[in-house]
C-alpha positions in Angstrom: 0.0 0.0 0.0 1.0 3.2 -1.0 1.7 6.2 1.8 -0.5 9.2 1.3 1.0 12.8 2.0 -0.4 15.8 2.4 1.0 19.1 1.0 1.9 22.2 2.7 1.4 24.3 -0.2 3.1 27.5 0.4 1.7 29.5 -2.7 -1.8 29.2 -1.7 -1.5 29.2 1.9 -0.7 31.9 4.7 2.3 30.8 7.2 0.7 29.9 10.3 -2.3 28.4 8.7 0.2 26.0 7.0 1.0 25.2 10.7 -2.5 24.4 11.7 -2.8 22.8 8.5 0.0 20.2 8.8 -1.2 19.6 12.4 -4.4 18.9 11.4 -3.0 16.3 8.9 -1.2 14.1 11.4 -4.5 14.2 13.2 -6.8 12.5 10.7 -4.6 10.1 9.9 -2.0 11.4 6.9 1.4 9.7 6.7 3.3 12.2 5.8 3.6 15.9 4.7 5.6 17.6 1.8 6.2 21.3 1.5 6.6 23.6 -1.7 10.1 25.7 -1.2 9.2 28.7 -3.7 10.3 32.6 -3.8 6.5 33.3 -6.2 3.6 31.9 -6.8 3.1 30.5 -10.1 -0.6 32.9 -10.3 -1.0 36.3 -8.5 -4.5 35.0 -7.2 -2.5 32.1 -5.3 -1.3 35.3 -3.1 1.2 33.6 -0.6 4.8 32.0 -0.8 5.9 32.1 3.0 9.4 31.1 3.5 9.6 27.2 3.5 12.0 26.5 6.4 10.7 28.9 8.9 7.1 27.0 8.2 8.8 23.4 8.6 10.7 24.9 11.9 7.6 25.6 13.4 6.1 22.2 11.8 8.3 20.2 13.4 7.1 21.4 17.0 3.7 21.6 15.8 3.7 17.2 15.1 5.3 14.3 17.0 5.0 11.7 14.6 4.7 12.8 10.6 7.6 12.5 8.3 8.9 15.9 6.9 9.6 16.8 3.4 10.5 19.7 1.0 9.0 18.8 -2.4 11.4 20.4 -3.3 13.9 23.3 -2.6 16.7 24.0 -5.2 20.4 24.2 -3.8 22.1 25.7 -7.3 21.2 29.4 -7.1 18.8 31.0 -4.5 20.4 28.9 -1.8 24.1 27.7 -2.1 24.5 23.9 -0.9 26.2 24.9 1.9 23.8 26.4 3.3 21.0 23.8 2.4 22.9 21.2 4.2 23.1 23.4 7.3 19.3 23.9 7.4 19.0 20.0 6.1 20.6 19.2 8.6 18.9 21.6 11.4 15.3 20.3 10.8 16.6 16.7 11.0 17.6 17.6 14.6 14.4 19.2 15.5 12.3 17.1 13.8 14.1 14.5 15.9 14.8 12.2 12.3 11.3 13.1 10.7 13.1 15.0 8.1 13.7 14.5 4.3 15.2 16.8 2.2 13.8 16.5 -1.4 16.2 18.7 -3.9 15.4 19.5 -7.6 17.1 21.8 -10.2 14.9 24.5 -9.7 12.9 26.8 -11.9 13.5 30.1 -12.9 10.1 31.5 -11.2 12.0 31.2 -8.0 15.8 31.6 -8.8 16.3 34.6 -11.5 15.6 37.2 -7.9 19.0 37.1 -7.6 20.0 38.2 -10.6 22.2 36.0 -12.3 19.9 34.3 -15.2 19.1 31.4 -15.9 21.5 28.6 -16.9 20.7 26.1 -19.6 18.6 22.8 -18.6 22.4 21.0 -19.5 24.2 23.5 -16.8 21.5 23.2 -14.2 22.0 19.6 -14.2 25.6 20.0 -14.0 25.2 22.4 -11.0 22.6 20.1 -9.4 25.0 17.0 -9.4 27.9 19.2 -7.8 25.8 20.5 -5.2 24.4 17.5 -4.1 27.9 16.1 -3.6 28.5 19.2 -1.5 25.9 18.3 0.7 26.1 14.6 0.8 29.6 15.8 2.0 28.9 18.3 4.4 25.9 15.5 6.4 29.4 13.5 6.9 30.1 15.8 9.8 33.8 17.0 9.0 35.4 19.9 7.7 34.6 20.1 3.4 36.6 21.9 1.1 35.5 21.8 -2.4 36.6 23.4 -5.8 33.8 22.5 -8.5 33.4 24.7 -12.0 30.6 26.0 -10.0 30.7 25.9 -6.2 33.6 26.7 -3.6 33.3 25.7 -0.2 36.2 26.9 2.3 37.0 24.9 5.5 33.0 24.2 5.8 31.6 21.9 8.7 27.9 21.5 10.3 28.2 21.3 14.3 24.3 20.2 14.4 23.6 16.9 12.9 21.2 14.4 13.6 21.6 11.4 14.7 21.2 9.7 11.4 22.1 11.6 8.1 19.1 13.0 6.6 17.8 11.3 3.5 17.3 12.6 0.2 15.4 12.8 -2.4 16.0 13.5 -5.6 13.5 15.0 -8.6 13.7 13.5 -11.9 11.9 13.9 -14.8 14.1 12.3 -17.7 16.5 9.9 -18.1 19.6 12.4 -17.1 18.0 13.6 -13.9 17.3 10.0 -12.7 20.6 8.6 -13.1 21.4 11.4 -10.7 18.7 10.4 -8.9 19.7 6.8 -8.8 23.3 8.0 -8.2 23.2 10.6 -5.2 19.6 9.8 -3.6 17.9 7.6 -1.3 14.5 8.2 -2.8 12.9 10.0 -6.8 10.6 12.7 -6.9 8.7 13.0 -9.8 6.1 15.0 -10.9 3.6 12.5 -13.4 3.0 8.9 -12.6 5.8 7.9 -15.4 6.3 4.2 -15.0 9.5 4.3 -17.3 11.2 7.3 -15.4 10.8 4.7 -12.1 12.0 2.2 -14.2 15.7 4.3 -15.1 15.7 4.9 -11.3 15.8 1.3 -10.7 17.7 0.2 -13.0 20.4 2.7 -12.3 20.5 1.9 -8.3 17.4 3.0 -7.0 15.7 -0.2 -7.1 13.7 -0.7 -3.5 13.7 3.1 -2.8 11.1 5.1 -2.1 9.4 6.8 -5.0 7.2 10.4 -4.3 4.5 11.8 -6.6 2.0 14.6 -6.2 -1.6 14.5 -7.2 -3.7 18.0 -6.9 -7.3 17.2 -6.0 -10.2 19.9 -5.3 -12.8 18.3 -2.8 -15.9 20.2 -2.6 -19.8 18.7 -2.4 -20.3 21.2 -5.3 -18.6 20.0 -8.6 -19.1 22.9 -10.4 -17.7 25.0 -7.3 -14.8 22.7 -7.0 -14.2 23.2 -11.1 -14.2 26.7 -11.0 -11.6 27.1 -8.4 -9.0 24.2 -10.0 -9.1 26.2 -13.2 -8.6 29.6 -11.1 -6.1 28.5 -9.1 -4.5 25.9 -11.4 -4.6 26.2 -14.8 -0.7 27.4 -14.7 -0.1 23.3 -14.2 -0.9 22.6 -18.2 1.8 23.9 -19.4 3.7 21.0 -18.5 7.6 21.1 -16.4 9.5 21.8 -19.4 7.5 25.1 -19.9 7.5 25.8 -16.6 10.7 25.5 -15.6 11.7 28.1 -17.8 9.0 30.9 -17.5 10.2 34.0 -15.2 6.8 35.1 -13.3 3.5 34.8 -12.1 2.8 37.6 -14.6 3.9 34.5 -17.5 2.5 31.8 -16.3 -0.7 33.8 -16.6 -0.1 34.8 -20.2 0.6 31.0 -20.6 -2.4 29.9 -19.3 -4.9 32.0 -21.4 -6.5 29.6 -23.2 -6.4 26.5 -20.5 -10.1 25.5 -20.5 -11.5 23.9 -17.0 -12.0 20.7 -19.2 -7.8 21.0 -19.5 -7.4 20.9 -16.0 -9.9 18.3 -14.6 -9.1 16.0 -17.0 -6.1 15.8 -14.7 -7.6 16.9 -11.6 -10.1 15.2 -9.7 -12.8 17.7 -8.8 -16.0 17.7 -6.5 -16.9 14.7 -3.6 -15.9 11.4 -5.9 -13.5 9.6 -3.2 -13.1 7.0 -6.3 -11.9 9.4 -8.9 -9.3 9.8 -6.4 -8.7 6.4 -5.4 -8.1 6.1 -9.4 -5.9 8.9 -9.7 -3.9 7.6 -6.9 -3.8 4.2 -8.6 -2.2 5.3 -11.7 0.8 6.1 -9.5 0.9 2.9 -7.4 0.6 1.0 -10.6 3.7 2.9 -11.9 5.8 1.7 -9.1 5.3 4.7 -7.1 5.2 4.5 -3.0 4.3 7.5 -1.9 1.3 9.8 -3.1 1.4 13.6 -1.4 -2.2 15.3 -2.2 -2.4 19.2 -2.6 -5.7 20.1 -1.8 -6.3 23.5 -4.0 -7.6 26.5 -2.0 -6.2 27.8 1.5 -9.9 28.4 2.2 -11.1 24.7 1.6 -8.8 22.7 3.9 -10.8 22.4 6.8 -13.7 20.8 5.1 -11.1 18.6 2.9 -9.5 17.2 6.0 -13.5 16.3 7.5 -13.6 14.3 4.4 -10.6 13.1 4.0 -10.7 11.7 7.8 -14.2 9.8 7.3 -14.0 9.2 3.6 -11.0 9.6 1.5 -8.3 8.0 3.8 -10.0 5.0 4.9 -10.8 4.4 1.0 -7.2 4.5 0.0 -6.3 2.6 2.8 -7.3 -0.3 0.6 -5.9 0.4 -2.7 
């Protein structure tokens, strides 16, 4: 059986409800929680992007027993490795081993603020392998020097490490970013149930490690209420990673979307009170090897009522997938 996750998604969500929110989750019965690491939004109407890591700070204190994940923060531009390690490493000691850190190459919605560009999908890989070495380094717990084409590090050492190295995960979505995966990881992220990007992973190394997707869902009793607000609120996801990975601002994922019809996105999202649309949608990743299945339920407002369903409907359905 599959775990489910929930999502702390920061673009939607004000800070301290995400608190409340991943709280919550524990309490109905959710195995786990991811959270977005992003500078924007992808849509103005989102209106939030709290900083990740203060959120999973206050997370950490705010549950005793659910596993911890970024899904995923970048370590080649906005944050040098260095310093992704040291907070890595930080919210594996006060999440007491709860903690994974998921890393991905980024997109440029999030990294052009500070002001370098942005590189080439060729160089980002070559900067995501290079800093995850960094990192894997700096969880060993001694001093690191390192000279790469694209990172220094000088005489760097974490003093707070947990007991055991935090694990991590690593986002793919084509055959060069999951032999990294494969190589440097103890788990994939990916983004569509892709049976043949699992099966690279495993045949690379990762065979018998975890595997993490992420399904957006819209619960509401009203379908039509439910439709409305998945093509409001996420109508920036047709587009599809390449696209989006490269785009600079809320203000262009916008233009992007224009003529995304609601029919677009709930052919892909499962909108309204059908717990076996979702059981479905969940199924298409367990069928493509996947063992782990975080839900984003779209709209800050709607969480409440999501989780009263999730707690007496949803969860106890999937259960049994």
């Amino acid at each position: 059986m599959a775990e489910i996750g929930y999502t702390m998604m920061c673009e939607q969500t004000p800070a301290r409800q995400l608190v409340e929110d991943v709280a919550t989750a524990e309490r109905v019965g959710f195995d786990y929680a991811v959270i977005s690491d992003h500078y924007f939004p992808w849509l103005e109407e989102m209106g939030h992007s709290p900083y990740a890591w203060s959120v999973l700070g206050a997370a950490a204190q705010a549950t005793a027993r659910l596993p911890l994940m970024t899904y995923v923060t970048c370590p080649i531009m906005r944050y040098h490795p260095a310093v992704v390690a040291q907070k890595a490493a930080t919210m594996g000691v006060l999440s007491e081993g709860r903690f994974t850190l998921g890393l991905g190459a980024g997109e440029n919605l999030n990294e052009h603020v500070i002001g370098e560009g942005w590189p080439s999908a060729d160089t980002r890989h070559l900067m995501f392998r290079e800093a995850i070495q960094i990192i894997r380094e700096l969880f060993e717990g001694e001093y690191v020097n390192y000279r790469g084409e694209f990172f220094d590090v000088d005489s760097a050492k974490l003093f707070d490490l947990p007991e055991q190295p935090v694990p991590l995960a690593i986002a793919a979505s084509g055959g060069r970013s999951g032999n990294i995966a494969a190589e440097y990881g103890d788990a994939l992220v990916a983004i569509d149930p892709d049976a043949d990007l699992v099966r690279v992973f495993a045949d690379a190394g990762g065979a018998g490690k975890p595997v993490y997707g992420q399904l957006a869902i819209c619960y509401d009793p009203d379908v039509a209420a439910a439709t409305e607000r998945a093509h409001r609120l996420w109508r920036w996801s047709a587009a599809g990673w390449k696209v989006m990975a490269e785009l600079p601002g809320p203000v262009n994922f916008a233009a992007g979307a224009q003529t995304v019809r609601p029919e677009d996105i709930t052919a892909k999202v499962p909108c309204g009170p059908d717990v076996d649309a979702v059981v479905e949608a969940v199924r298409a990743y367990t069928d493509a090897g996947f063992t782990h299945v975080a839900l984003v339920q779209i709209g800050h407002e709607h969480q409440g009522m999501f989780f009263d369903w999730s707690e007496k409907e949803l969860l106890p359905a999937l259960s049994r997938l």
